[in-house]
C-alpha positions in Angstrom: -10.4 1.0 -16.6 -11.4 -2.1 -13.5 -11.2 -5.4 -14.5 -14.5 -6.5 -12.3 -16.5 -8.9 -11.0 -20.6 -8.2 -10.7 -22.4 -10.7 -8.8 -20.1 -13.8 -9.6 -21.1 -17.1 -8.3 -18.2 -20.1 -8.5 -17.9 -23.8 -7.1 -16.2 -26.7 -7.9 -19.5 -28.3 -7.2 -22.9 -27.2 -6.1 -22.3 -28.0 -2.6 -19.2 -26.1 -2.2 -19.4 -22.8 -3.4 -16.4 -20.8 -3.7 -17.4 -17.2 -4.4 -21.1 -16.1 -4.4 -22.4 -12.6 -5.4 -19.0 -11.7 -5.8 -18.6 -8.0 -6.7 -15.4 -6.0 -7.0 -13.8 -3.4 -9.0 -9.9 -4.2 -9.3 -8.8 -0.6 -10.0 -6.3 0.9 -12.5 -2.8 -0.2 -11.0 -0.6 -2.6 -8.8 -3.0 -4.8 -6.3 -1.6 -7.3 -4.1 -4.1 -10.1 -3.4 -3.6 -11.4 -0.3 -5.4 -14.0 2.2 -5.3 -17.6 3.7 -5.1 -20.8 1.6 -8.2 -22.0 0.2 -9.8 -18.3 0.5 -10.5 -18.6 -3.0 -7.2 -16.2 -4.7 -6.6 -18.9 -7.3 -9.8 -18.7 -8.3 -11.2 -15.4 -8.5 -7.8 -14.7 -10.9 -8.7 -17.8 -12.9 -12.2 -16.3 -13.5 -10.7 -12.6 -14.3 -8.2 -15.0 -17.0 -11.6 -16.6 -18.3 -9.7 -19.8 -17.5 -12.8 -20.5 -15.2 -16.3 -19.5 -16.3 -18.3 -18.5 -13.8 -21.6 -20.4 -13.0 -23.7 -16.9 -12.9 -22.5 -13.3 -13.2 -20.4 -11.1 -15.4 -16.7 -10.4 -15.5 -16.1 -7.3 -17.3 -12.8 -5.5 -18.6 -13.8 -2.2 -20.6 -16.9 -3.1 -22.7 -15.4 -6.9 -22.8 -16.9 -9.6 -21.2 -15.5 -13.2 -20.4 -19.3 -14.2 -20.8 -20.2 -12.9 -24.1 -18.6 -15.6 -26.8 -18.1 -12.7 -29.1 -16.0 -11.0 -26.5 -13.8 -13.9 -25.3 -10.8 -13.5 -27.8 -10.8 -10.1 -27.5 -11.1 -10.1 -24.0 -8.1 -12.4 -23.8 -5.5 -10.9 -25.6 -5.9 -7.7 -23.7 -5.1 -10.2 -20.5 -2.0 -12.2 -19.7 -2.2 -15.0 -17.2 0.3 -16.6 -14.8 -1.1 -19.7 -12.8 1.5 -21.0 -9.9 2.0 -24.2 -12.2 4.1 -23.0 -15.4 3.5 -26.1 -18.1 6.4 -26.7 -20.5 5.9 -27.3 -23.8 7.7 -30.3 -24.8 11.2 -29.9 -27.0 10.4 -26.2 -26.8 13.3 -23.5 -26.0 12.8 -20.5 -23.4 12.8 -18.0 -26.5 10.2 -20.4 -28.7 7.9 -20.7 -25.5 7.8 -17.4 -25.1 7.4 -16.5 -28.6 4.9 -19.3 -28.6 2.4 -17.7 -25.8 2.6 -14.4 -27.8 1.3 -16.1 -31.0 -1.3 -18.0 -29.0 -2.2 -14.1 -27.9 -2.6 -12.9 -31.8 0.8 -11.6 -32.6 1.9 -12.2 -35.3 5.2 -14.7 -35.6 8.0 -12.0 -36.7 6.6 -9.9 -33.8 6.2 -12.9 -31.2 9.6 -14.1 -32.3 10.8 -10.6 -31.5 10.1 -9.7 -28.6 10.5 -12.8 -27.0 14.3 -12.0 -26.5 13.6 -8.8 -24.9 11.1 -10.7 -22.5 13.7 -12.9 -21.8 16.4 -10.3 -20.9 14.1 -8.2 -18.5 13.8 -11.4 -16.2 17.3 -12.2 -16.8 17.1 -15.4 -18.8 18.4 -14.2 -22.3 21.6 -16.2 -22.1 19.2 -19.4 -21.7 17.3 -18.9 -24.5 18.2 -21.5 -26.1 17.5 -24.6 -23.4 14.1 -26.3 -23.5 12.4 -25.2 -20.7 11.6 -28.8 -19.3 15.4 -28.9 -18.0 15.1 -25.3 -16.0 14.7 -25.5 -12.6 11.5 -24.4 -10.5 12.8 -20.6 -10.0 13.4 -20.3 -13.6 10.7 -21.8 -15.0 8.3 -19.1 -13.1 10.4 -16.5 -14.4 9.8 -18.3 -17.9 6.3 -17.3 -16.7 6.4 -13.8 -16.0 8.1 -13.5 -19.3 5.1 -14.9 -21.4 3.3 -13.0 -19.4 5.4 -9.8 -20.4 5.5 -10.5 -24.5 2.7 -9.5 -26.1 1.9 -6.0 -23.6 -1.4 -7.0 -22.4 -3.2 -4.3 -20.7 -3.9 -6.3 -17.8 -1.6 -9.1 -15.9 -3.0 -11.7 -13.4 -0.3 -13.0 -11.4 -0.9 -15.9 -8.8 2.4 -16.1 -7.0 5.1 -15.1 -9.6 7.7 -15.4 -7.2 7.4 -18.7 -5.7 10.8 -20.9 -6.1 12.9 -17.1 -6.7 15.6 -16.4 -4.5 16.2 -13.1 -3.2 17.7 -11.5 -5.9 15.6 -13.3 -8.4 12.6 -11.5 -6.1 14.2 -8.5 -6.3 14.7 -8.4 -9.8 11.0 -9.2 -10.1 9.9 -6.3 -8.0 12.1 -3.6 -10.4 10.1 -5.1 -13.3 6.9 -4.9 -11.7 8.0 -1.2 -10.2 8.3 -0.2 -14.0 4.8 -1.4 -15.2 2.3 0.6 -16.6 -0.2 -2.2 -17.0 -2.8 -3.0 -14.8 -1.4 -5.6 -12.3 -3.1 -8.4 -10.2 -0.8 -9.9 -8.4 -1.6 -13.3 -4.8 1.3 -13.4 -2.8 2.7 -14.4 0.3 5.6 -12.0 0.3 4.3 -8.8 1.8 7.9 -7.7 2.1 8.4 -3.8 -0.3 4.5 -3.8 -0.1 4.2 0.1 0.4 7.4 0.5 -2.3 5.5 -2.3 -5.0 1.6 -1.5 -4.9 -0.9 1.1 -5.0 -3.4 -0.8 -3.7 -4.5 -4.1 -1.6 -7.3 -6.7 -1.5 -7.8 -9.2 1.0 -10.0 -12.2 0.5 -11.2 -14.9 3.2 -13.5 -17.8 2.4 -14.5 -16.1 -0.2 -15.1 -12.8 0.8 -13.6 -9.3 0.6 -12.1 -8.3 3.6 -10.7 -5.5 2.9 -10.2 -3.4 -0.6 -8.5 -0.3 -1.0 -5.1 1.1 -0.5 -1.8 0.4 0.9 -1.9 3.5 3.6 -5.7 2.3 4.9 -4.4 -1.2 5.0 -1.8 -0.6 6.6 -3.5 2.1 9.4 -5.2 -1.1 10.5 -2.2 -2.8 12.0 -2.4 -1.9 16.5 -1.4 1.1 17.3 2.6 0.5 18.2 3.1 -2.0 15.8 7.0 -1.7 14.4 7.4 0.0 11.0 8.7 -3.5 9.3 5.7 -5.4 10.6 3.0 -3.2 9.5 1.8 -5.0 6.4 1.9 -8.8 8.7 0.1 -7.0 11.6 -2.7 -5.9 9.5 -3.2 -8.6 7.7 -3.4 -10.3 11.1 -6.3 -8.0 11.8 -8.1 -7.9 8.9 -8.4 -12.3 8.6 -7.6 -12.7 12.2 -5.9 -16.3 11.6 -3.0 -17.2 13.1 0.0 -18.4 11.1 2.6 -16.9 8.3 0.6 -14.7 5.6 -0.6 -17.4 3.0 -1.1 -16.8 -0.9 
C-alpha cells in the first residue's frame, strides 16, 4: 500500500510555488529521496507527515487522507515523522521523550513506557536513558529521533536526513536497523554510500519535479557507460539533475 501524492500544489507563498500537480506513488519499501537543496525534499515529506497541508490536492495512505479531518488522526498514527531539527522537550529524559512521542501517537502509557527502552537499545542509547535530552549532543539527539520514530511501529516512516551529525559507526548502525525494517520507509539523504545494499527503490526530485522514480538497478544503469562500480549511485545522480557539486539532501 503507496503513500501518494495526486495533483498536490504547495508554496510558501503564492508566488513561489514549491510543488504543483504533484503526483507520485511512494511504493511499498525502502526509497531513498535524493536531489539538490531547495528541490523541495523537506517538503514533499512534510506534506506525506500532514505537518504541511497542501494548498490543493490529496495525499492518500490506504483509504486515509491527510485532507479529510476525519482521517487526520488516523492517518497519523499509522505515520512516524523525523524532521532534520529534533526539538527537546524541556527536563525530559531520552526514555520519557520517547515514551512521550508514542503517547502523543495513541499508545497507551504502560505500552509507550515500554517500549521506549527497547527503542532506545536498537539505536544504542539505552545506557542514556536516563539524561535529558537537551544535554546530548547533535549525533545523539537525531538518533533520539529515529527512536521516536521506531516506538510506536507505524506503518510508514518519513525520514529527512536521519543520519546527519552520526559518525560512521553511528551510520552504520543506522543502516542495520533500517536493513531489518519491514515498514514502509521514506528516507532524503546525502549519503548514497550502501545504496544498492539499503533500498529497493529511488526518487529523485529537482525544483520540484520527479526526475526520476523507480528502482535502484534503473537508477543506477543511468550512470556513463565505464563509470567505476563505487561511483555508480554519484554518477547517476549527476545525470539525472545534471548539477555540479557533492549529492545534496
Amino acid at each position: 500500500m503507496p503513500i501518494g501524492f495526486q495533483s498536490v500544489d504547495f508554496g510558501y507563498s503564492r508566488r513561489v510555488p514549491v510543488v504543483q500537480r504533484f503526483t507520485i506513488d511512494f511504493p511499498r519499501g525502502r526509497t531513498v529521496f535524493l536531489g539538490p537543496n531547495g528541490a523541495g525534499k523537506s517538503t514533499v515529506l512534510s506534506l506525506a507527515a500532514s505537518v504541511l497541508r497542501p494548498d490543493s490536492g490529496t495525499i492518500v495512505y490506504g483509504r486515509k487522507t491527510t485532507t479529510r479531518r476525519g482521517d487526520l488522526t488516523a492517518f497519523r498514527r499509522r505515520i512516524a515523522w523525523l524532521p532534520q531539527q529534533i526539538e527537546s522537550v524541556p527536563r525530559l529524559t531520552a526514555r520519557e521523550q520517547v515514551a512521550y512521542v508514542g503517547w502523543l501517537k495513541g499508545m497507551n502509557r504502560r505500552d509507550a513506557w515500554d517500549r521506549s527502552l527497547g527503542a532506545l537499545e536498537r539505536v544504542e542509547l539505552a545506557d542514556l536513558a536516563g539524561q535529558q535530552v537537551r544535554r546530548m549532543s547533535g549525533g545523539q539527539q537525531r538518533r533520539i529521533g529515529v527512536a521516536q520514530s521506531l516506538v510506536h511501529e507505524a506503518e510508514v516512516l518519513l525520514l529527512d536526513e536521519p543520519t546527519a551529525g552520526m559518525d560512521p559507526r553511528q551510520r552504520r548502525v543506522f543502516h542495520e536497523i533500517l536493513s531489518g525494517l519491514d515498514q514502509h520507509v521514506v528516507l532524503s539523504t546525502h549519503d548514497v554510500a550502501d545504496l544498492e545494499e539499503t533500498y529497493d527503490y529511488v526518487v529523485v526530485l529537482d525544483r520540484g519535479a520527479v526526475r526520476f522514480a523507480g528502482e535502484v538497478r534503473d537508477f543506477l544503469a543511468l550512470a556513463p557507460h565505464g563509470t567505476a562500480p563505487g561511483r555508480l549511485a554519484e554518477a547517476a545522480y549527476y545525470a539525472t539533475v545534471r548539477e555540479e557539486g557533492p549529492v545534496c539532501a
